[in-house]
C-alpha positions in Angstrom: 191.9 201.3 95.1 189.4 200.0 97.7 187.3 197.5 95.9 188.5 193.9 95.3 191.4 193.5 92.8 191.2 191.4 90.0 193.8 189.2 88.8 194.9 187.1 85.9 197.1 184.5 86.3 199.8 183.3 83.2 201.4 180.2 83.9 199.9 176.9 85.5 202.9 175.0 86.4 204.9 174.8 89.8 205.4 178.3 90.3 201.7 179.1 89.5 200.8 176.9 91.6 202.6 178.8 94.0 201.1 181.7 93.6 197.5 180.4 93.5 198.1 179.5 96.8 199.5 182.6 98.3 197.2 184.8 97.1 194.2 182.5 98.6 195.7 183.9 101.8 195.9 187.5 100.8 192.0 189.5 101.5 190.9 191.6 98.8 192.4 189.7 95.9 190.5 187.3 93.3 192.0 185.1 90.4 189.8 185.8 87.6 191.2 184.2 85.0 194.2 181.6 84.2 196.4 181.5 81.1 198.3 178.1 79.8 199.2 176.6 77.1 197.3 173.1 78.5 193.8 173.7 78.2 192.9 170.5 79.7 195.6 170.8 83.0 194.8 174.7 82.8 191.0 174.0 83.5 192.0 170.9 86.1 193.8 173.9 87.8 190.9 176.3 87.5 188.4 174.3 88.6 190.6 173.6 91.8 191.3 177.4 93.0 187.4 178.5 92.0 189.0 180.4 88.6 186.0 181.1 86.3 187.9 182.1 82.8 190.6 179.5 81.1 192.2 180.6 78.1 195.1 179.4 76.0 196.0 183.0 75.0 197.5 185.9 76.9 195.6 188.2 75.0 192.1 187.0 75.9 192.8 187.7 79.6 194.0 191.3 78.5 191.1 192.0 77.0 188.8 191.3 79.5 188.2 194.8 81.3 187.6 193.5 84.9 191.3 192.3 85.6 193.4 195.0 86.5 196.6 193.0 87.4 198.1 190.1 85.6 201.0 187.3 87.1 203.3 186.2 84.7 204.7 182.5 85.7 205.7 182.3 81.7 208.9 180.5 80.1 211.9 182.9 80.5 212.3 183.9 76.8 208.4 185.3 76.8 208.9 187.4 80.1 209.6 191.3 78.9 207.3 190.7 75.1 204.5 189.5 77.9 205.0 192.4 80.8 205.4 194.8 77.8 201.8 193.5 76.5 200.4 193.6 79.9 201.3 197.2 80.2 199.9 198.4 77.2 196.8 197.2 78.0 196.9 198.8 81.2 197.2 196.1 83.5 199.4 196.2 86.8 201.7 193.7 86.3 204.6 191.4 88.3 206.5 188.8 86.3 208.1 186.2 87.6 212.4 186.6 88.0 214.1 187.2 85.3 212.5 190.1 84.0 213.9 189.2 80.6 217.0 187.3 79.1 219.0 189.9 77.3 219.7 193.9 78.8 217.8 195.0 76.1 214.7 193.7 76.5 214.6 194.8 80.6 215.5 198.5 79.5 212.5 198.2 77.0 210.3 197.4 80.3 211.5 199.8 82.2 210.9 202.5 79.6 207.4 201.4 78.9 206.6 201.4 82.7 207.7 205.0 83.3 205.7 206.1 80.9 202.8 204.5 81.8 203.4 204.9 85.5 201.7 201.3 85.9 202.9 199.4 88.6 205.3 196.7 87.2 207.2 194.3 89.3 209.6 191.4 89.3 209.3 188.7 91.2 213.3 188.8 93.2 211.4 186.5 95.8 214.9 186.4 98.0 213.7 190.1 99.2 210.6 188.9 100.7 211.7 185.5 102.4 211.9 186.3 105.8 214.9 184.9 106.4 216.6 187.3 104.3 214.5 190.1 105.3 216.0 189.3 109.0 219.6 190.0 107.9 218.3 193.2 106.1 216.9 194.6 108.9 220.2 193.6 110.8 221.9 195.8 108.4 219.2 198.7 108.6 219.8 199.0 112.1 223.4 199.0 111.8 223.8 196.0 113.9 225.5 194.0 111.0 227.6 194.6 107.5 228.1 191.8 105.2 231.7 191.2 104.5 231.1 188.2 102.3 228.1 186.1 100.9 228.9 182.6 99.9 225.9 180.9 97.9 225.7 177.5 95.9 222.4 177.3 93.4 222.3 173.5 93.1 219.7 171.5 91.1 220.0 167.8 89.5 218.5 168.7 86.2 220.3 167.0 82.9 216.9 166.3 81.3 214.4 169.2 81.2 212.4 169.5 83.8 210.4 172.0 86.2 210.4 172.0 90.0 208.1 169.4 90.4 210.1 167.3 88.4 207.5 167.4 85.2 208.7 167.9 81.7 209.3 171.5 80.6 208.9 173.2 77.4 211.7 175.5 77.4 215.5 175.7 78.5 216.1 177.2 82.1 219.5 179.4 82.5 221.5 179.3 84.9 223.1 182.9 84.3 219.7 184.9 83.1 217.2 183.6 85.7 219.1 181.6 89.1 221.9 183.9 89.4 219.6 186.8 89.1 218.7 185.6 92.5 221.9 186.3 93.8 223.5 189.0 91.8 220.3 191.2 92.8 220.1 190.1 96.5 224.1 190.8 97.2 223.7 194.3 95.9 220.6 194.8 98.0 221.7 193.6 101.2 224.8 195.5 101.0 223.1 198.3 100.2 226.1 199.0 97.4 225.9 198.7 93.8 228.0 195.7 92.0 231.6 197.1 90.5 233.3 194.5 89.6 231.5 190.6 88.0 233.8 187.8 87.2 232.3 184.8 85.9 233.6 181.1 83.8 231.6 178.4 82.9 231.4 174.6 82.1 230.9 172.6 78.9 227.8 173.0 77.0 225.2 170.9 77.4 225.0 168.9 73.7 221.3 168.8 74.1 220.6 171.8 76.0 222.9 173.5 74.7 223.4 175.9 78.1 226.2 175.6 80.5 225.6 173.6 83.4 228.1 174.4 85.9 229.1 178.1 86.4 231.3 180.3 88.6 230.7 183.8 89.7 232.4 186.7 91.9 231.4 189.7 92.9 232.4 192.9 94.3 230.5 195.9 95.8 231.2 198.7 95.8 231.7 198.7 99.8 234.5 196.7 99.7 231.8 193.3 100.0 232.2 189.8 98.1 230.4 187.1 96.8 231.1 184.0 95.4 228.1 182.1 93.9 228.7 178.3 92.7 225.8 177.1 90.3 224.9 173.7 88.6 222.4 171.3 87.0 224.6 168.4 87.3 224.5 168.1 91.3 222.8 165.1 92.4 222.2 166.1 96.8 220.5 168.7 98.3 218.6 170.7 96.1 218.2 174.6 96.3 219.8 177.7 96.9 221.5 178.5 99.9 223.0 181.5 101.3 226.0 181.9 104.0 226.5 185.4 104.8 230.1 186.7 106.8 229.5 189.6 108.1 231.6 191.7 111.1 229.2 190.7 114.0 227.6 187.3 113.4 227.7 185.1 110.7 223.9 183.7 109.3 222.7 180.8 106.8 219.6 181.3 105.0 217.5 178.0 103.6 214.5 179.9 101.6 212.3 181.3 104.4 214.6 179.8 107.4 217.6 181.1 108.8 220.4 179.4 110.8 223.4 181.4 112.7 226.9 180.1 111.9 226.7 177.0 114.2 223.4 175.7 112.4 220.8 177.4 115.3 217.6 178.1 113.8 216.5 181.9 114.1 213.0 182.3 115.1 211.9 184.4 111.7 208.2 183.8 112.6 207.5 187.7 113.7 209.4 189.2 110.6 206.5 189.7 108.3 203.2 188.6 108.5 203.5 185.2 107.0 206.1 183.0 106.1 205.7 182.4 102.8 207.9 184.3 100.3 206.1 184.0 97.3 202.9 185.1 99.1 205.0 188.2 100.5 205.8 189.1 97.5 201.9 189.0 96.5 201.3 191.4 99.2 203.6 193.8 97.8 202.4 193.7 94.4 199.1 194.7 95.4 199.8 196.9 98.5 201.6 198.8 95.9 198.4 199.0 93.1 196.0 199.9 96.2 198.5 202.8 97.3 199.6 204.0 93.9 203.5 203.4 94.7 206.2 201.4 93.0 207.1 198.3 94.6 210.0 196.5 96.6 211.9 195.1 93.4 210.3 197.4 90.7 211.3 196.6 87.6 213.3 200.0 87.8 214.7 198.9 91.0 216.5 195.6 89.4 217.4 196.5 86.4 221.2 197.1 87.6 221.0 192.8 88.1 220.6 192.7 84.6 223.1 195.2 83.2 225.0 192.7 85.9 224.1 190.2 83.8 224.6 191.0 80.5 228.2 192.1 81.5 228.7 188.2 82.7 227.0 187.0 79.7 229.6 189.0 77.4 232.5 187.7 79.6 231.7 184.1 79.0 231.5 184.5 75.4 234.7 185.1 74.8 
């Protein structure tokens, strides 16, 4: 595909917003049109990134015959229903982590995508910050093995909100969507699939009503661990954070920046061509629609997180 690829955008909150901005770096690309359920903010947003079509509807945007991709930045409980629509209407699509909230409805994805042979993608944005894709390449060139990942998901969030600290519409999950994060990036790094997922949880929120504090471990199948600490309820630093132990050096990855074990920032600046993670993860999408190829974190490619998951999920209900 050499002629300019046309996008529609779902979703015109933080993560979006994100997104919007990314792609305004990426050549060859053009938001078309923009989906929310706020027409007024949704046209506010529109009007801001030069977006000529604002619709309410998912559908609308499916229909229109010039976009051949679509972004889903959606509430968790619409992701696979809305990828699933995108591809039968024969759009590219990449939907934003998690792919869905129960086992079934990834499988459901996956199957539709192979038989479409549409490019379909989920956004695991830990693949593409470069500060994780510095300790990847460390362990492609055999120069490091990860003997244990230590990460703590922490966000201050007893009332519903986004990451921009506005209302939200629907309940976040700490298990189906921020630990997706983790349980797909330890398996990736180490190059191993997952064997053995122990989790236990906290009280239930009475409003909520999700868990706010949760434990997990893992095991790969190379003999690696990780332990993963998660809650809503911490008020400091906000964010996930990743320590990996590995046999030759031990590093500490911040989103896009990386530290070594004594807190020395590693220049990451020549690891990809930007630093931007979310905008990375644009480029693959659409690298992989121009050259006909699935991409890094294909929704084939994750779905072992979320047979991960639903394993965790069935733990913690009994």
């Amino acid at each position: 595909m050499s002629k300019t690829i046309k996008v529609a955008l779902a979703g015109a909150g933080a993560f979006g917003i994100k997104h919007l901005d990314g792609i305004r770096n990426i050549d060859g690309v053009e938001v078309v049109s923009l989906v929310s359920r706020d027409l007024d903010k949704t046209k506010e947003v529109a009007a801001k990134y030069g977006i000529g079509h604002v619709t309410t509807e998912l559908s609308d945007s499916l229909a229109l015959p010039e976009v051949d991709a679509v972004i889903l930045c959606t509430p968790t409980q619409m992701h696979a229903e809305q990828t699933i629509a995108c591809l039968k209407a024969d759009k590219h699509v990449q939907v934003e982590i998690p792919l869905a909230d129960t086992l079934q409805g990834a499988r459901d994805v996956v199957t539709l995508q192979q038989q479409t042979g549409l490019v379909a993608m989920c956004g695991h944005t830990r693949r593409f910050n470069p500060s994780h894709q510095y300790v990847h390449q460390q362990i492609q060139a055999g120069a490091f093995n990860i003997q244990q990942m230590d990460v703590q998901t922490y966000f201050f969030r007893r009332t519903n909100m986004n990451a921009l600290g506005q209302a939200r519409s629907w309940t976040d999950h700490l298990l189906w969507h921020h630990a997706a994060h983790t349980v797909d990036l330890f398996a990736y790094q180490c190059g191993s699939p997952i064997v053995k997922a122990n989790a236990v949880q906290g009280p239930i929120h009475p409003v909520l009503g999700i868990a706010m504090d949760m434990s997990i471990q893992l095991k790969a199948a190379n003999g690696a661990i990780c332990t993963l600490s998660l809650s809503f309820n911490n008020d400091g630093p906000l964010g996930t954070f990743f320590r990996y132990i590995g046999d030759t050096a031990t590093y500490i990855a911040r989103y896009d920046d990386l530290f070594n074990g004594k807190e020395e920032k590693i220049d990451v600046s020549r690891v990809d061509v930007s630093m931007n993670g979310i905008e990375l993860q644009d480029r693959e999408f659409f690298s992989a629609i121009r050259e006909g190829r699935q991409p890094n974190s294909s929704v084939a490619g994750v779905l072992a997180c979320y047979e991960v998951l639903h394993d965790l999920e069935q733990q913690l209900k009994d």
